[in-house]
Residue, then its C-alpha position, 0 to 999 in steps of 0.5 A: x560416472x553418473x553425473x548430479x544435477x545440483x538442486x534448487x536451495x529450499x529458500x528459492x522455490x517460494x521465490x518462483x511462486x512469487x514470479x509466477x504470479x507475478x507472471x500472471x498479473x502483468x498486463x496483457x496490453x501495451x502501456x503508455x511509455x512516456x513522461x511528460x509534465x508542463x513545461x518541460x521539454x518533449x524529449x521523446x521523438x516527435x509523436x503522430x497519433x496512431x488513432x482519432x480520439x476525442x480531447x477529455x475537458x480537464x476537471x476544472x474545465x467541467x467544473x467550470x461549464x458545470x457551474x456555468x450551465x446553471x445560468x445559461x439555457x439550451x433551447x429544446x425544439x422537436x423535429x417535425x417530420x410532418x412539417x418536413x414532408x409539407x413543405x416537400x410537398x408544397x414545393x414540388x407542387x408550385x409552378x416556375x413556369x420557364x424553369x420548371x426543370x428545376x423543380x427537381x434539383x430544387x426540391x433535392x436540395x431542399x430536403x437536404x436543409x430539412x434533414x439537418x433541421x430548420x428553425x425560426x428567425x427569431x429570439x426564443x423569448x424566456x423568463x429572465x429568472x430562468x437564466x440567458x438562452x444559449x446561442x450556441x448550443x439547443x437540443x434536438x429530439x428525433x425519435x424520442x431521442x434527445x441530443x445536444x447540437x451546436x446552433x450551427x449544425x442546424x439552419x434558420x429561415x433565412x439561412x435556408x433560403x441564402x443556403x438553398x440559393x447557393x447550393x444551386x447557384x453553382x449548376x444554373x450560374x444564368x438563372x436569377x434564383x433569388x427572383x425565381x424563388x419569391x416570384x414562384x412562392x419558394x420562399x413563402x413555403x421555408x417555414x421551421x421544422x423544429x419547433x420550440x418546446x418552452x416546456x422542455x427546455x425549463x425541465x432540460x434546464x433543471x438538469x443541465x449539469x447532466x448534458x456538459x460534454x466532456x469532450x473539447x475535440x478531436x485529433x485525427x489519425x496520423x495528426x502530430x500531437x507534439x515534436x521533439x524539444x517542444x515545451x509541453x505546454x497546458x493545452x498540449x498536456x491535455x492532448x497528451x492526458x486525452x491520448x494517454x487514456x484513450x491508448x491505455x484504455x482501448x489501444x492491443x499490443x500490435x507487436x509481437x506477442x512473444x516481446x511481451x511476454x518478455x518483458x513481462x518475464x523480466x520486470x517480473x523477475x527484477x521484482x523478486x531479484x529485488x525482493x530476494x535481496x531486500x531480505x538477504x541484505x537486511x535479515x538473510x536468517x530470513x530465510x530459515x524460519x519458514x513461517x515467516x519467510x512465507x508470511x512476508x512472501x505473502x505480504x508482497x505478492x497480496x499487495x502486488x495482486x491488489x495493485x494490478x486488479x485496482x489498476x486494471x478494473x478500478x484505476x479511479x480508486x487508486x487513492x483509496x487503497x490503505x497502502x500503509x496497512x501492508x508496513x503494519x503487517x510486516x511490522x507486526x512480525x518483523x523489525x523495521x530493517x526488514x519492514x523498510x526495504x520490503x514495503x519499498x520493494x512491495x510498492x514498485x508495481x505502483x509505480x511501474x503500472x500506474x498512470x499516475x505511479x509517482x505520485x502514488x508511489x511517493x504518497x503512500x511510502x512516505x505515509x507507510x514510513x511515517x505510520x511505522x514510526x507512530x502506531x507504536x504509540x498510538x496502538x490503542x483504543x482511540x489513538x488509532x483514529x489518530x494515527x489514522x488522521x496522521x496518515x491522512x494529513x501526510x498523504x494530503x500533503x504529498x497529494x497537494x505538491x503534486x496537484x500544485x506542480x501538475x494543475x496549480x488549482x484546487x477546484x476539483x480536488x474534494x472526490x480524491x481527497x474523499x478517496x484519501x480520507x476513506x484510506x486512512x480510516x481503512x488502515x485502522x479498518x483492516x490492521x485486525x488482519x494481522x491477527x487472523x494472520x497470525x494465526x494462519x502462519x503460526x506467528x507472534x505478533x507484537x500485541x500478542x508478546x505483549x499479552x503474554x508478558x503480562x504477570x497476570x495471566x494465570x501461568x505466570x501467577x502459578x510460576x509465581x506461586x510455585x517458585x517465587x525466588x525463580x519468579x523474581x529471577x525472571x523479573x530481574x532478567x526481563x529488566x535487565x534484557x529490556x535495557x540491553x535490547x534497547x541499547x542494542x536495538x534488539x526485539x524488546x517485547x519479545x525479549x520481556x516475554x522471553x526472559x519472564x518464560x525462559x525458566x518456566x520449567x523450574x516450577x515442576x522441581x522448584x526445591x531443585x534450585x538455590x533461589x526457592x530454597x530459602x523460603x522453604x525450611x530444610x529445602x536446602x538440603x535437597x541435593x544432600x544424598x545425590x550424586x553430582x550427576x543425579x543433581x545435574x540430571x535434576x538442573x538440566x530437566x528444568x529444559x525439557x519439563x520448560x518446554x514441556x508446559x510450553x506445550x501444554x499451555x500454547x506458547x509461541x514456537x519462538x518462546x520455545x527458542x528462548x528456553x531451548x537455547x537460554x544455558x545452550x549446550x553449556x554444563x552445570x559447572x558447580x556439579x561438573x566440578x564436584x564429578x571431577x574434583x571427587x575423582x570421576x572419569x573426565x571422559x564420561x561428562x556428557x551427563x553434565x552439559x545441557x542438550x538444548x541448542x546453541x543461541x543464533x539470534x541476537x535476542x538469543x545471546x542477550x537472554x542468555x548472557x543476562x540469565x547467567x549474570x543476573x544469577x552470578x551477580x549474588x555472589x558477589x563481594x565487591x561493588x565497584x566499576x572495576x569490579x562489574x567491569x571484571x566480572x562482566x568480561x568474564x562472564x561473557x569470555x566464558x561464554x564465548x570460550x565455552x563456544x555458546x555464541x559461535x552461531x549467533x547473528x550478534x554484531x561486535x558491536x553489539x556484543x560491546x553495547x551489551x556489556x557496556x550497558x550490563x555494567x551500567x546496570x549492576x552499577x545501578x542496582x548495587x549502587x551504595x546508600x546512605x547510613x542513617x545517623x541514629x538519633x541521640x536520646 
């Protein structure tokens, strides 16, 4: 017996390109794992820094000696290596008598002094207009190369002198040094090594923002940065902020290679595992209309490819990404229970891999929720500034929470903001996309089920023209479709468009149909002559001749559903009956039933339950609610009996919000009116 190995279903096999791509992009190098913010506990075990890193100044630290650097001035002194040698020289040369067998010792230690530098006693002496000098700081330029120094990295003149006593008071502890020294002409010979540049130290001056360090220190190895349970307070942060950069930025994975991949495995199969369900709870009729399936796909792994690439080589942009384009994208093609959970879901990489993914993920979902719920009115023309100006004012106002609770200052938040505002105007920027990919996975876009509902493009005017009673059937069907799409949230705009084509084909046969007969003198008598399967052969074309011109003329594959599917695989009972009633074979009725396919969408349903009661409304006779309660019941009954709706994805309770509202409607339409008094003469 041979045994069968069950396959892959169809709607799996783009799931797998997905997770291999995501495969892909996952990072390859350990991440730093641990939250933290101020004043909150460490919960985490005590943590020992496993490497030496310098401690980053915040913003405002730099902005602040930034600010400062312009009224304090750094002295600029060249090191004078002919001054140096001179005084070498000078030393080794002098007599100290008894204890010459010092020179040596002596003239050692005192090259060491030289090496670091030597400057004068007194106070460099500037114009007060150029700002105080600093103390604490002065530049060095050694070999045509300039670098700042503390002022204690380098030795005055009596500093020298006080400091070459020291170093060899401890090797010749009987020997009077200091008496040594000014008897022999030491001290005399200790003269500066780094002279005063004025001229350079007013040019260094002008440019001082450029020489603000951004370090404030160092942690070694093997230091404890935090323990357990301690609060987290500022300055522990900073140390936490400056580890946490330093560990992403040049720290490999030192683990085993094969637990990363693991977990990169895993994090990307829970990604599509979301994924996956997001659509199966919300829409699964996802999954059998392959364009779109794959567009969404699409959407998904072109936002996760710019979240890793961002993150990976131009982390500092991050605020300047138009996340909330993405939900545009999918609500363009999609309904909002579909847009919701898949930008949600689209979104979890930035807060998986970002430093700072909370802040992100939140910025930009409330952002992208809000613009679903604007750009349908602000679409157009300069409203789409707007939109993006509301874009930009929500993400500042999540932005501004999280710098309130993480730093409580605002004086270095104008780049990010910068960042912010770019962003929004690039949702307007890039949303054109949509149109390209329209285009490239064949689908219809809102914009474009507007365009083709407009009764002034040339195919409906020939519709028009030809068939004018079939025309203001289509009218009628269109208003009244809008109204039960919006009672049932159905998709309006494409039913507009579907109900305005869905009889297109009338057109080539209009005298065909009852509703173009009466402007056409003796057209009435069309079916007069023809067998009731010659006339049903003639309604049931108008399918095929629909279909046909929505060919020749372009129209969306999703149009096409609708004629496809508006009389399903129902018969043209009028004909049907007079077959039967005249004798015929109940068994040879196939040539009266439509072969077009059974409604699946709840559009579907409303097109098709509309056409047939807008039609059936003419004839008829009594006006009241009991009688549009009764007929609309039986019309939708026969439907049902009739199996139409047994594929269709309609809820019960949208099937009785859509009765409800069709009896609302006839009720308007056929209300009663006023009789007009005629006037006595």
């Amino acid at each position: 017996m041979q045994i069968s190995t069950p396959k892959i279903p169809r709607k799996f096999i783009p799931l797998l390109i997905v997770f291999a791509v995501l495969v892909l992009l996952m990072p390859r190098t350990a991440k730093f794992n641990y939250d933290y913010k101020k004043g909150s506990p460490w919960p985490y075990e005590t943590l020992i820094s496993q490497f030496d890193f310098p401690i980053l100044k915040t913003d405002e630290q730099l902005q602040e000696e930034r600010s400062q650097a312009g009224s304090i001035v750094v002295p600029y002194y060249r090191f004078s290596e002919e001054v140096s040698s001179n005084v070498i020289k000078t030393v080794q040369s002098l007599d100290l008598g008894s204890y010459n067998n010092l020179r040596p010792a002596v003239v050692t230690r005192l090259s060491d002094i030289y090496a670091k530098g030597v400057i004068s006693d007194g106070r460099v002496k500037l114009d007060e207009r150029n700002g105080r000098v600093s103390e604490n700081l002065i530049f060095i330029q050694r070999d045509k190369r300039a670098v700042q120094y503390p002022r204690t990295e380098v030795y005055k003149v009596s500093e020298a002198k006080d400091q070459l006593v020291a170093l060899l008071a401890a090797s010749y502890p009987s020997v009077n040094l200091d008496s040594l020294f000014r008897r022999a002409g030491v001290y005399p010979s200790i003269v500066p090594n780094l002279l005063f540049d004025q001229a350079m130290t007013e040019l260094t001056h002008a440019d001082s923002d450029d020489y603000v360090s951004p370090t404030l220190g160092y942690v070694k190895a093997e230091e404890k940065i935090v323990s357990k349970g301690e609060i987290v307070t500022a300055e522990i942060a900073q140390i936490l902020d400056s580890y946490k950069e330093e560990y992403n930025k040049v720290f490999g994975y030192d683990g085993p290679r094969a637990l990363l991949y693991l977990g990169n495995l895993l994090i990307a199969l829970a990604l599509v595992a979301l994924l996956y369900f997001g659509i199966f709870f919300s829409n699964p009729l996802v999954f059998s209309d392959g364009q779109r399936y794959h567009y969404l796909l699409f959407v998904f792994v072109l936002t996760a490819v710019v979240t890793f690439l961002m993150e990976r080589f131009a982390p500092g942009i991050m605020y300047m990404i138009p996340y909330p384009v993405i939900a545009l994208y999918l609500m363009a093609f999609f309904r909002r229970r579909v847009v919701v959970p898949v930008y949600i879901i689209s979104l979890l990489p930035l807060l998986i891999f970002c430093g700072n993914g909370m802040e992100l993920f939140v910025m930009y979902l409330v952002a992208g929720l809000v613009t679903l719920q604007t750009f349908t009115n602000l679409s157009k023309g300069w409203l789409q500034f707007l939109n993006a100006a509301i874009i930009f004012g929500v993400e500042m106002l999540v932005f501004a929470g999280f710098r309130f609770i993480d730093a409580g200052s605002s004086a270095v938040w104008w780049m990010d903001v910068l960042q912010i505002f770019v962003g929004a105007m690039l949702t307007v920027a890039l949303y054109p996309l949509v149109y390209l990919f329209e285009r490239m996975f064949n689908l219809v876009s809102v914009t474009r089920l507007i365009e083709l509902a407009d009764t002034n493009n040339p195919l409906l005017q020939e519709l028009s023209a030809k068939a004018p009673g079939t025309f203001q059937h289509c009218l009628q069907v269109m208003n009244m479709v809008e109204a039960v799409g919006r009672a049932t949230d159905a998709n309006v705009p494409l039913l507009r468009a579907a109900a305005l084509y869905h009889d297109l084909g009338k057109m080539q046969n209009p005298l065909c149909f009852v509703e173009n007969q009466s402007s056409s003198p003796g057209a009435a008598k069309y079916h007069e002559g023809k067998s009731p399967k010659e006339s049903a052969a003639d309604i049931i074309r108008h399918v095929d001749d629909g279909l046909a011109l929505a060919d020749e003329n372009h129209l969306p594959e999703v149009i096409k559903a609708f004629i496809r599917s508006h009389h399903g695989t129902s018969s043209t009972a009028y004909f049907l009956n007079q077959y039967l009633n005249n004798g015929g074979d109940p068994e040879d009725v196939d040539a009266f039933y439509y072969h077009g396919q059974k409604p699946t969408t709840k559009e579907e349903v409303i097109l098709m339950v509309c056409d047939t009661i807008e039609a059936a409304s003419r004839t008829l006779t009594e006006f009241t609610p009991e009688a549009f309660d009764r007929f609309v019941e039986n019309m939708v009954r026969g439907k049902e009996k009739a199996g139409q709706l047994e594929d269709a994805d309609i809820t019960l309770r949208e099937m009785n919000l859509m009765k409800s509202m069709l009896k609302t409607y006839l009720q308007n339409i056929y209300h009663g009116r006023v009789v007009y008094p005629k006037r006595k003469r």
